[in-house]
Every structure is written in structure tokens, then in C-alpha cells.
Backbone as ProteinMPNN parsed JSONL, in Angstrom:
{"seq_chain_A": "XXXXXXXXXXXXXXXXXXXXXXXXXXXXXXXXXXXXXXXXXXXXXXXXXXXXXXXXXXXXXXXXXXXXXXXXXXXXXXXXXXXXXXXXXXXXXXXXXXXXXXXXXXXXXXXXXXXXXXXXXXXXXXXXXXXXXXXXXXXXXXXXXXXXX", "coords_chain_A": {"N_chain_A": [[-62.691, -19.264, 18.532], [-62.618, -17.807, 16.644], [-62.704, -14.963, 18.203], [-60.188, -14.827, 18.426], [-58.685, -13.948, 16.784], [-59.392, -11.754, 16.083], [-58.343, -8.392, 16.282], [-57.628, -6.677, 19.244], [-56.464, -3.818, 19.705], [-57.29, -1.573, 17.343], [-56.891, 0.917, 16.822], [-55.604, 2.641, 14.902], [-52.871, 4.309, 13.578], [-50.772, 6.292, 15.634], [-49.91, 9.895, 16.615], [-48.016, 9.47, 18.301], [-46.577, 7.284, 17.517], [-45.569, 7.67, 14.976], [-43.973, 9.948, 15.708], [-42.273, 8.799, 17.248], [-40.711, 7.476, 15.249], [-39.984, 9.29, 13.265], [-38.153, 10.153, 14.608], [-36.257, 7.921, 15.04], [-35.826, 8.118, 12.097], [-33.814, 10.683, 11.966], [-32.222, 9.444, 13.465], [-30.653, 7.882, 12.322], [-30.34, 9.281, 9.83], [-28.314, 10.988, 10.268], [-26.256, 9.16, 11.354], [-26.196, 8.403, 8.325], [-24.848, 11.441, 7.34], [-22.653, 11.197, 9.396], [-20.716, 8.823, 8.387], [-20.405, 9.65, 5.246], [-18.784, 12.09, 6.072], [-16.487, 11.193, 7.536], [-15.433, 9.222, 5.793], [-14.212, 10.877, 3.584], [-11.353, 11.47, 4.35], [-10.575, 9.528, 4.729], [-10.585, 8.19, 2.002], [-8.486, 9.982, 0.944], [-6.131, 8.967, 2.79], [-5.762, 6.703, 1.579], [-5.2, 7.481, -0.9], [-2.347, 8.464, 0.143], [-1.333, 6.153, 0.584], [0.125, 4.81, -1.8], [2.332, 6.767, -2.226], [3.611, 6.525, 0.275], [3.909, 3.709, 0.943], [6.301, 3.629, -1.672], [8.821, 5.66, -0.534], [8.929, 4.008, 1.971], [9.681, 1.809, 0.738], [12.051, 2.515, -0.423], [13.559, 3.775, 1.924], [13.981, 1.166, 2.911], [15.632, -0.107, 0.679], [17.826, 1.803, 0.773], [19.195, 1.43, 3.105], [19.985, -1.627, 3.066], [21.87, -0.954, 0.825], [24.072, 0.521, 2.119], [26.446, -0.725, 3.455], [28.366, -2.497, 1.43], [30.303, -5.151, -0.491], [30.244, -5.885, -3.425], [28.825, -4.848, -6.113], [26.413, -5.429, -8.956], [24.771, -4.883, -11.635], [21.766, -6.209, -13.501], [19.924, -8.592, -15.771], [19.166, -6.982, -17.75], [19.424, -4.767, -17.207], [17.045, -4.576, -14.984], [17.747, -5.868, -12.68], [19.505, -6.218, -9.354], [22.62, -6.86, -8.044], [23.835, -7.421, -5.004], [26.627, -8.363, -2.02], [26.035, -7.791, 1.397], [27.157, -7.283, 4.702], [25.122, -9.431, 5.424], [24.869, -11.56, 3.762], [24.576, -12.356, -0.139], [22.679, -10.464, -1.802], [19.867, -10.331, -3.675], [18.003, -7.808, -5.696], [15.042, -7.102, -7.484], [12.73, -7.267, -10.51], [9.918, -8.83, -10.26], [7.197, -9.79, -12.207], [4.454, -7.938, -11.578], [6.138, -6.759, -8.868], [8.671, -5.816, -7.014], [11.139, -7.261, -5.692], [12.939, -9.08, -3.157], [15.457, -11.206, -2.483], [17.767, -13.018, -0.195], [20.637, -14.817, 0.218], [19.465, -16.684, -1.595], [17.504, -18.153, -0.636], [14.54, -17.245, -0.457], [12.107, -15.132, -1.375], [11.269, -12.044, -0.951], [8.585, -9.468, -0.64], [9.226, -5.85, -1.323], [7.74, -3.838, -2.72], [4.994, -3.054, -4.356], [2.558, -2.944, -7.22], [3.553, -2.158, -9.32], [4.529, -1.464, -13.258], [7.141, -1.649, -14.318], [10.589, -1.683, -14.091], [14.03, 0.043, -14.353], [16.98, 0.023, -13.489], [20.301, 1.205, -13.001], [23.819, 2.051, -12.52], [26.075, 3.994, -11.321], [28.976, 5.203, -10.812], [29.265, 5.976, -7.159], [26.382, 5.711, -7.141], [23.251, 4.753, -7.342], [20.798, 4.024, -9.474], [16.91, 4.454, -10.177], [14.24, 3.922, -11.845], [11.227, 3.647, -11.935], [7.852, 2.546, -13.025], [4.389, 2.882, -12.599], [1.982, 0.775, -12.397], [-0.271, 2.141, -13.334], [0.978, 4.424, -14.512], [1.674, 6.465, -13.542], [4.962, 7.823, -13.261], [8.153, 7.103, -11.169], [10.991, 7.988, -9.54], [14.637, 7.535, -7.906], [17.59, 8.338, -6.657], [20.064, 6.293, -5.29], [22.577, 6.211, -2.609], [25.483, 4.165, -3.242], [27.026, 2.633, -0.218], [30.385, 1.004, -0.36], [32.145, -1.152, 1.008], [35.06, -0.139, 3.107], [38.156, -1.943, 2.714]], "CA_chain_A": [[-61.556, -19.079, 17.686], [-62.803, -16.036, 16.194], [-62.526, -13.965, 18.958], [-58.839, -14.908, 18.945], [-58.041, -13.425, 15.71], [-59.892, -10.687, 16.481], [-57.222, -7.54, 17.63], [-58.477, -5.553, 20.271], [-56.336, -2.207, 19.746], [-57.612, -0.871, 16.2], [-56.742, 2.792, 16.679], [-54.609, 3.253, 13.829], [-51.268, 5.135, 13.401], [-51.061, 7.314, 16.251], [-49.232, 10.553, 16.692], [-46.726, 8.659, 19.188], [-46.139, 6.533, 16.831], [-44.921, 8.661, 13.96], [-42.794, 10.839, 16.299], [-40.976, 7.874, 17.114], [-40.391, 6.678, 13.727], [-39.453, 10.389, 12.902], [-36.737, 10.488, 15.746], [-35.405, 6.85, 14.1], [-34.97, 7.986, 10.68], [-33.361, 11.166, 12.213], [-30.609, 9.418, 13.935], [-30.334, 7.167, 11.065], [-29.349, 10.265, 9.019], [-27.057, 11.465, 11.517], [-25.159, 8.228, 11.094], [-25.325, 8.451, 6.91], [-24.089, 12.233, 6.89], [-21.171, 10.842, 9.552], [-19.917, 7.972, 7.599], [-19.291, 10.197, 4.263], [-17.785, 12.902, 6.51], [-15.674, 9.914, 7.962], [-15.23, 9.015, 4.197], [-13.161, 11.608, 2.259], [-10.046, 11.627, 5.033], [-9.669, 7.963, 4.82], [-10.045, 8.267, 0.666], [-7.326, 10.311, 1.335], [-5.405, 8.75, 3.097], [-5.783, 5.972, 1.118], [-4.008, 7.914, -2.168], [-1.247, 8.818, -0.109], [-0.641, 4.929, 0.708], [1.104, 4.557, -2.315], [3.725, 7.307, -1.812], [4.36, 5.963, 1.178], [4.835, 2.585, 0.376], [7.397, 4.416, -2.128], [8.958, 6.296, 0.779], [9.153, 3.068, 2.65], [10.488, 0.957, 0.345], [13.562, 3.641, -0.401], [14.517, 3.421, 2.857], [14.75, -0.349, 2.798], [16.481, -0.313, 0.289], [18.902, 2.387, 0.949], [19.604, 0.609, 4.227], [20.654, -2.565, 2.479], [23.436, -0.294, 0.404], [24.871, 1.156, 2.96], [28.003, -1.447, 3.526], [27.882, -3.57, 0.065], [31.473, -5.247, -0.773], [30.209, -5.521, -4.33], [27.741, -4.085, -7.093], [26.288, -5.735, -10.153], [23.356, -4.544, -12.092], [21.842, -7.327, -14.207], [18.747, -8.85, -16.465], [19.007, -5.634, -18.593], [18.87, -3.74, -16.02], [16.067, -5.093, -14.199], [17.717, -6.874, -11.183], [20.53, -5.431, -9.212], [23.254, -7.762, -6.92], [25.283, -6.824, -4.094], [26.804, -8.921, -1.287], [26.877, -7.12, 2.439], [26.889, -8.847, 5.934], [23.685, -10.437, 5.637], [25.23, -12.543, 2.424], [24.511, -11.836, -1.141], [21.664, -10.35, -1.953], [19.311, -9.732, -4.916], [16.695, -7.003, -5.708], [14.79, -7.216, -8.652], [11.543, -7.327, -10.633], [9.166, -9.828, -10.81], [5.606, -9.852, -12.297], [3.968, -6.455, -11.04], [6.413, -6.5, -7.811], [9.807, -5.76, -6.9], [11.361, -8.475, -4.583], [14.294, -9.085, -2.738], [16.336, -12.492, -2.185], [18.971, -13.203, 0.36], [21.265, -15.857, 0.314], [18.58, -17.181, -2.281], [16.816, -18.816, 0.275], [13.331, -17.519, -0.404], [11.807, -14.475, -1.617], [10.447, -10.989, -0.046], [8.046, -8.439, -1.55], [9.551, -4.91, -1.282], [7.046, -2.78, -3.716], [4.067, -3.848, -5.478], [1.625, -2.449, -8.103], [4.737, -1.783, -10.339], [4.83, -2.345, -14.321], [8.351, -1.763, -15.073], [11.433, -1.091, -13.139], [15.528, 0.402, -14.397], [18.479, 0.356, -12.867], [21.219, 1.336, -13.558], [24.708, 2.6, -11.603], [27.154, 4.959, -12.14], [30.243, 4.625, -9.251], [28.795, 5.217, -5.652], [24.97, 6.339, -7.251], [22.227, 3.548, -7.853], [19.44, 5.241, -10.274], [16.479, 3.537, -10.006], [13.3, 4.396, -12.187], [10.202, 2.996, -11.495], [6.684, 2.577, -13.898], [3.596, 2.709, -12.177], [0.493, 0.188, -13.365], [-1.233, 3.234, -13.208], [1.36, 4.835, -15.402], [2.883, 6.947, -12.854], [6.672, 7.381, -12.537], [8.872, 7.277, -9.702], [12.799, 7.909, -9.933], [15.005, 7.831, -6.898], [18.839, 7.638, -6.704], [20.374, 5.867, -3.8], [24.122, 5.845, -2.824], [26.262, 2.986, -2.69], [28.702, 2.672, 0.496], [30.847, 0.5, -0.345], [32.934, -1.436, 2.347], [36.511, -0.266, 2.71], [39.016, -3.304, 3.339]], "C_chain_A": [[-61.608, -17.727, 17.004], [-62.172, -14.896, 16.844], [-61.179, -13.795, 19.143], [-58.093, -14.116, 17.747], [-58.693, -11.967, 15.547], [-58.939, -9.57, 17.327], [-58.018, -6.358, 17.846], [-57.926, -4.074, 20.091], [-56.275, -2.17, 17.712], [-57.275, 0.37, 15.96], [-56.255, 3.58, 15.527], [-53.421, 3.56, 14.198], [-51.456, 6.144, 14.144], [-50.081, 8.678, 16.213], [-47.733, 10.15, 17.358], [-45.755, 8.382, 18.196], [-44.939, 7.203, 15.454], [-43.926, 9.606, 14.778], [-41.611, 9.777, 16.152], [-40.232, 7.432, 16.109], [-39.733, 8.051, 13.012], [-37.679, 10.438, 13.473], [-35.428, 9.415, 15.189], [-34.474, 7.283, 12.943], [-33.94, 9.418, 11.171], [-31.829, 11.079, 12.565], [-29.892, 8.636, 12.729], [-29.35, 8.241, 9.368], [-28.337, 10.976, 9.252], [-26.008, 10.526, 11.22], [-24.581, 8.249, 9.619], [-24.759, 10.038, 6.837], [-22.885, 11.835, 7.444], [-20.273, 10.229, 8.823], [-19.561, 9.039, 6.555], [-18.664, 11.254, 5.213], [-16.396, 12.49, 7.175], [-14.895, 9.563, 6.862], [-13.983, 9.553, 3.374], [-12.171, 11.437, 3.569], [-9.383, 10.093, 4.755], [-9.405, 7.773, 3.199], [-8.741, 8.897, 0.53], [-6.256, 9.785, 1.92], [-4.713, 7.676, 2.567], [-4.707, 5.804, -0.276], [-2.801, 8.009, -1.941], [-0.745, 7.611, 0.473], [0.115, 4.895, -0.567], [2.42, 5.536, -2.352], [4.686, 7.037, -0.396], [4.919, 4.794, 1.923], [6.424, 3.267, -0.923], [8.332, 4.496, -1.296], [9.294, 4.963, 1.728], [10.182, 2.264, 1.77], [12.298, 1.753, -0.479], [14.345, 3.312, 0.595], [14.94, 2.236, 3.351], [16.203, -0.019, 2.032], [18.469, 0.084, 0.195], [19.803, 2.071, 2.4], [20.335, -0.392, 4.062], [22.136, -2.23, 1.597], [24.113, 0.725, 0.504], [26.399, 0.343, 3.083], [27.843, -2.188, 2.867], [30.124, -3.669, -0.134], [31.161, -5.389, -2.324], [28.747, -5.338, -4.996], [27.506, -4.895, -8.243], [24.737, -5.45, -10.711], [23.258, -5.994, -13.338], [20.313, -7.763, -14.779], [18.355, -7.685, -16.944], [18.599, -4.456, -17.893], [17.081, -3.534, -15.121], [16.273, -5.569, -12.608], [19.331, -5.911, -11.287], [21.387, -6.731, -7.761], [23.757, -7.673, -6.712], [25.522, -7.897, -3.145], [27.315, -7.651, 0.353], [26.784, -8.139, 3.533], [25.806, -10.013, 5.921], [24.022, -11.563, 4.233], [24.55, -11.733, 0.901], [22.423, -11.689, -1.676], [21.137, -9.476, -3.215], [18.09, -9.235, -5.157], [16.215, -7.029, -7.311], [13.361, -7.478, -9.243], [10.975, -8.198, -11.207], [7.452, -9.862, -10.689], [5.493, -8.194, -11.841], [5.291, -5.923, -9.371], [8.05, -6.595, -7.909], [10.003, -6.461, -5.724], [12.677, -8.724, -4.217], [14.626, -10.892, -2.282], [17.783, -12.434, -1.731], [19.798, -14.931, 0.375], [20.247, -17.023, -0.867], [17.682, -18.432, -2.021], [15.034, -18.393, 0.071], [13.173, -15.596, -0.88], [10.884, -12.855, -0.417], [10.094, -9.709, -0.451], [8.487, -7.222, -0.72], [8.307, -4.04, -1.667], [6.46, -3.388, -4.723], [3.282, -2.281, -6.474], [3.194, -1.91, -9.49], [4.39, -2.566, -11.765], [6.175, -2.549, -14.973], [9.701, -1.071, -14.141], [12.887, -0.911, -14.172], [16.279, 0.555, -13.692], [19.544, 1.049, -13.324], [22.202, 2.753, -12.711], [25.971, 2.889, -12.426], [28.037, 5.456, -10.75], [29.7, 4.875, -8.49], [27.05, 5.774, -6.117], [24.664, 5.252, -8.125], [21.359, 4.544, -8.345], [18.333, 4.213, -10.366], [15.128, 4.407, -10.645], [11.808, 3.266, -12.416], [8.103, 3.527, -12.79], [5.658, 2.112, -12.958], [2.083, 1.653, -12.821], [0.086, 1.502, -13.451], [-0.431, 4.592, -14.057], [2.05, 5.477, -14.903], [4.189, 6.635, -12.691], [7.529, 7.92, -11.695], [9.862, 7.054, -10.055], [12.941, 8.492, -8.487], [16.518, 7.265, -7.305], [19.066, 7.413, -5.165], [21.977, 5.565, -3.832], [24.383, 4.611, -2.058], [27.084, 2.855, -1.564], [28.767, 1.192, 0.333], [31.793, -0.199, 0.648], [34.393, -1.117, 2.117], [37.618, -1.111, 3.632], [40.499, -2.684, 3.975]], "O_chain_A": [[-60.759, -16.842, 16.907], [-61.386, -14.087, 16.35], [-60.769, -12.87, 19.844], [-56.935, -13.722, 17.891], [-58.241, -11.183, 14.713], [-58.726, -9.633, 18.538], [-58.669, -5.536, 17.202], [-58.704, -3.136, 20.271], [-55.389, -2.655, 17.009], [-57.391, 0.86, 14.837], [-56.426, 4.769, 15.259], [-52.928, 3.036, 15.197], [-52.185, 7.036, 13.711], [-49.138, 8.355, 15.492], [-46.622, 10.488, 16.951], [-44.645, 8.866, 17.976], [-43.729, 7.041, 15.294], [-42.945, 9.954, 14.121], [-40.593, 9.741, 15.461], [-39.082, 7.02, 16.259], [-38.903, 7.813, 12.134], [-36.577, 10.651, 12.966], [-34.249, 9.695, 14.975], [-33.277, 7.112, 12.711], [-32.887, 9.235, 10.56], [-30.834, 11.77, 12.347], [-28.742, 8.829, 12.334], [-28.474, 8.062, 8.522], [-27.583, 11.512, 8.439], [-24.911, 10.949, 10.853], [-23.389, 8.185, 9.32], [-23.883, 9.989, 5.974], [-21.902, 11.874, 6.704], [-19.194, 10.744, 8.53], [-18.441, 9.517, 6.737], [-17.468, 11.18, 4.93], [-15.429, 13.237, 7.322], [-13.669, 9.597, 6.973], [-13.107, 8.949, 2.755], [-12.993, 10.667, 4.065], [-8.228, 9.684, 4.63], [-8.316, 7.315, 2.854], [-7.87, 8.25, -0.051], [-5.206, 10.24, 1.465], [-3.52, 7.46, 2.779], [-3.944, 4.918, -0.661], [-1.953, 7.857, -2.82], [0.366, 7.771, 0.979], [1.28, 5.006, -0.188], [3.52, 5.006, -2.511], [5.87, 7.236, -0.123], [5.737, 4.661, 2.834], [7.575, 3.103, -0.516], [8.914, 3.428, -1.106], [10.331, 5.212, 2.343], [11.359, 2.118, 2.099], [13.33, 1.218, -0.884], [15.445, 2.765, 0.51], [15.946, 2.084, 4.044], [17.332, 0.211, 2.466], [19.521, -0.49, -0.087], [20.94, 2.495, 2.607], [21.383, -0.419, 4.707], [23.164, -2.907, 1.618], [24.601, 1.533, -0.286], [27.419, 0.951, 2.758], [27.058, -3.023, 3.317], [30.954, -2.771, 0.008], [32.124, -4.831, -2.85], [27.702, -5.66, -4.43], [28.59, -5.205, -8.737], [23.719, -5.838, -10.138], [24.194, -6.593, -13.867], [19.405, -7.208, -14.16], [17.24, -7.265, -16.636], [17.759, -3.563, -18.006], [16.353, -2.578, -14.854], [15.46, -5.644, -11.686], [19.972, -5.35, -12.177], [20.778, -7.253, -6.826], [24.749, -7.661, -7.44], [24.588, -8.694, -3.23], [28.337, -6.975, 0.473], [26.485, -9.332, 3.465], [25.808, -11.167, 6.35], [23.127, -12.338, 3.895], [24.089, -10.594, 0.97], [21.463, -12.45, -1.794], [21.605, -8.436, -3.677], [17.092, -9.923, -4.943], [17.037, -6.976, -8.225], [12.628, -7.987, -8.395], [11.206, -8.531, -12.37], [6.705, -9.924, -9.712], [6.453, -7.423, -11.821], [5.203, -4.783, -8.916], [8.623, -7.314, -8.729], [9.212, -6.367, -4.786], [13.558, -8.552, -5.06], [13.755, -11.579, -1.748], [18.743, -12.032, -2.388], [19.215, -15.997, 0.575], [20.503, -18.224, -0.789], [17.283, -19.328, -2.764], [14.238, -19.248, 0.458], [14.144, -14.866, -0.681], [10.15, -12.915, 0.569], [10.949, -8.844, -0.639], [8.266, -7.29, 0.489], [7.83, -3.46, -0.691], [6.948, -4.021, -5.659], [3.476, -1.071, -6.358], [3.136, -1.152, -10.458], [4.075, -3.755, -11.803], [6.403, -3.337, -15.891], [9.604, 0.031, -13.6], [12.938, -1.862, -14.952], [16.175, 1.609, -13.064], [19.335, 1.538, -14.434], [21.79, 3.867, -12.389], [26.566, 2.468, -13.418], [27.524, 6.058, -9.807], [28.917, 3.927, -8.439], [26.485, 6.314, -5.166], [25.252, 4.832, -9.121], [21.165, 5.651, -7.842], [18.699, 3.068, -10.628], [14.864, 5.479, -10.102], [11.724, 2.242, -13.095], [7.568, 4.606, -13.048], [5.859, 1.016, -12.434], [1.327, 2.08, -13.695], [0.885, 1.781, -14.345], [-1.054, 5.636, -14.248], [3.195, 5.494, -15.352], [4.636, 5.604, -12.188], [7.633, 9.133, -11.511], [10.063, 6.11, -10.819], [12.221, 9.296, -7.894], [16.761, 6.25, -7.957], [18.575, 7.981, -4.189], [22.565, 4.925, -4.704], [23.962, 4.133, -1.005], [28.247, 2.988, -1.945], [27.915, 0.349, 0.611], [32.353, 0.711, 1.258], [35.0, -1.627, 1.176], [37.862, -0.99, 4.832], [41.316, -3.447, 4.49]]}, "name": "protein", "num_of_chains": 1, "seq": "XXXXXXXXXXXXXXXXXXXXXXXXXXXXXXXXXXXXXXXXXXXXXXXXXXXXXXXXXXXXXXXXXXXXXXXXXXXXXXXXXXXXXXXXXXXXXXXXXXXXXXXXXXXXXXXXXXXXXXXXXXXXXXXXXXXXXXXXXXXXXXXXXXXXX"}
């Protein structure tokens, strides 16, 4: 039993050995300088997700009042309600998010991280000013077409 616990290569830590283990941590650092150089483009890209949620949700919206038969701004200028083909529909803010409802069948998030939203229209120009959680503010006007009968 002895002899079994007994290990036959004793040599120590050879030169081999340490190369290899050199060459390891080598590639190993190869991989951590990639990742942060990988890193800052996607932080980046990351900041300019919210302007382009912005940017996105504009052109929803300005899509939706394109052919509107009527206009009503409403909840102190918080919520805004038009009726076009798709039936009557209402944009407006709730909790951190701005949300849209058609036919008032069910709800659909437009634009989040928001703390405070305005409306407010002045004949074919929607004004629309926007409070960022983050304190930032965003103003965009959008024109009304109206349908002509």
C-alpha cells in the first residue's frame, strides 16, 4: 500500500511547465484587453439607445396623425385623442411610460423611462414636451393632417 501512494515523477516544476502556463495567462490577457476594447462601442451604443427610442417613437406617432378626423388634448394636458381609420385612439401618460390605446381594447407601450409628458395643440401643430427620469428634456412638434370630407 505504501508503494501506491508513493509518486514516482518528483522532479518539480519544470521549465515546460512554466512556459506553458506563461503562454495560458498570455492568451488569457489577449481575451481581457479584447473584451474592454469590445466594451466602449457597445457603451456607446448603448447611450444612443435612448435617442433612438425617441426618434422611433416620433415617427410612430407622427404616422398615427397623419389622417385624424378629430383632435382633443386632455387630462391637463397629459393624454391626447384623435379618431383615424384604425378607430379612436388614445396616447397618453402612464406611470414612467407613454402608451397608446385603440379602440380601448388594450394597451401599447410607445416610450418608456419618462417622468412627465405636455401636450398641447395649436391648429394643424401637436407640441409635445417630454421629461426625462434622468431629467433630460425632449420637445418635438408633430403636424396634424386632418381628413378632408
Amino acid at each position: 500500500m505504501h508503494s501506491i501512494l508513493k509518486l514516482r515523477d518528483e522532479s518539480g516544476y519544470s521549465l515546460v511547465e512554466a512556459l506553458f502556463q506563461l503562454l495560458i495567462l498570455g492568451i488569457f490577457l489577449h481575451f481581457f484587453v479584447l473584451f474592454f476594447y469590445w466594451k466602449l462601442p457597445i457603451e456607446r451604443q448603448l447611450q444612443d439607445y435612448y435617442a433612438t427610442e425617441w426618434e422611433l417613437f416620433a415617427i410612430d406617432l407622427q404616422a398615427l396623425l397623419l389622417d385624424v378626423d378629430d383632435f382633443n388634448v386632455h387630462l391637463g394636458e397629459r393624454s391626447i385623442s384623435f379618431t383615424n381609420e384604425r378607430g379612436k385612439i388614445e396616447v397618453g401618460q402612464s406611470g414612467n411610460v407613454i402608451r397608446k390605446l385603440i379602440n380601448k381594447t388594450g394597451y401599447i407601450p410607445l416610450f418608456t423611462s419618462i417622468s412627465s409628458v405636455a401636450f398641447s395643440h395649436e391648429g394643424y401643430e401637436l407640441n409635445m414636451e417630454v421629461t426625462m427620469l434622468d431629467g433630460r428634456k425632449r420637445e418635438r412638434r408633430f403636424a396634424i393632417g386632418f381628413r378632408q370630407e
